[in-house]
SEKOLNU-515270 format. One line per field, with one value per residue (C-alpha): residue number from 0; x negated, y, z negated; residue in one letter. Coordinates in steps of 0.2 Angstrom, whole numbers, m for minus. Example, Ala and Ser with C-alpha at 12.3 -4.5 7.8 and 13.67 -1.06 7.14 Angstrom:
<nodes>
k	c(0,1)
east	c(m62,m68)
north	c(m22,m5)
up	c(m39,m36)
r	c(A,S)
</nodes>
This chain:
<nodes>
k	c(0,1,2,3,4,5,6,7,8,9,10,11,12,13,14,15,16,17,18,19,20,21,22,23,24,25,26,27,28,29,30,31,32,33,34,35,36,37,38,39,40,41,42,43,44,45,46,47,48,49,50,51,52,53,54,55,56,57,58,59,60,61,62,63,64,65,66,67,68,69,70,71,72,73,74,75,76,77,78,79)
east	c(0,m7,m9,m6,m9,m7,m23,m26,m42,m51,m54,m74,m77,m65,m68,m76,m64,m68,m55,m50,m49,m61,m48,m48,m53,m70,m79,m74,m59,m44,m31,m29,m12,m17,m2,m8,m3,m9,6,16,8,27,35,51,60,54,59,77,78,76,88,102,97,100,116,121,117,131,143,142,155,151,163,173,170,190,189,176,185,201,194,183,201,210,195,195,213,212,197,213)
north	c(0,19,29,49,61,82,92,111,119,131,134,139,138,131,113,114,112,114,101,108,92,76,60,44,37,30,37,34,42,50,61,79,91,110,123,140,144,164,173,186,205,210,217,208,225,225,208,212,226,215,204,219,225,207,207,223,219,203,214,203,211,205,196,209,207,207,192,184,186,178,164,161,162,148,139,138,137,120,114,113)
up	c(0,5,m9,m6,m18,m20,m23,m19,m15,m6,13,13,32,46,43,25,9,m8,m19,m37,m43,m39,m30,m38,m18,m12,1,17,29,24,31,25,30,26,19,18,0,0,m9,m1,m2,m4,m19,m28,m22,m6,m3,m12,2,16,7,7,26,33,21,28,46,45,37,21,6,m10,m20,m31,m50,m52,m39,m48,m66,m58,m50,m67,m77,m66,m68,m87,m87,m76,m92,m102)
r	c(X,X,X,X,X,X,X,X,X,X,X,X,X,X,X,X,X,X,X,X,X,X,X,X,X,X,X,X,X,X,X,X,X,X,X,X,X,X,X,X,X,X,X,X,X,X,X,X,X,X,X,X,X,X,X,X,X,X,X,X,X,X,X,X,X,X,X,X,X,X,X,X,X,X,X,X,X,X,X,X)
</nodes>
């Protein structure tokens, strides 16, 4: 049976990588997959502004609260 496992590390030159953590494998081949895990230079409230532009741009309405306080009281009410 194959055995995979999940360790970061560090690009150093285009075919070089650095591993955080030493693998319980002996020497020999193995398959690596690489996910670019730099995080995002965007703010939380630059990335909430996108999230209201695309919002706006599909004509999305929020729910209204005195929706939201109905549908929350038939709920309840249905516990019972």
């Amino acid at each position: 049976m194959k055995q995979a496992i999940i360790v970061t590390g560090n690009l150093i030159e285009p075919n070089t990588i650095r591993l955080d953590e030493s693998v319980p494998f002996a020497n020999g081949k193995v398959r690596v997959i690489i996910e670019n895990l730099e995080t995002s230079k965007r703010t939380s409230w630059e990335v909430l502004a996108e999230i209201r532009k695309r919002q706006q741009d599909r004509n999305f309405k929020p729910s209204l609260k005195e929706d939201i306080d109905k549908y929350l009281s038939l709920e309840r009410d249905s516990w019972e």
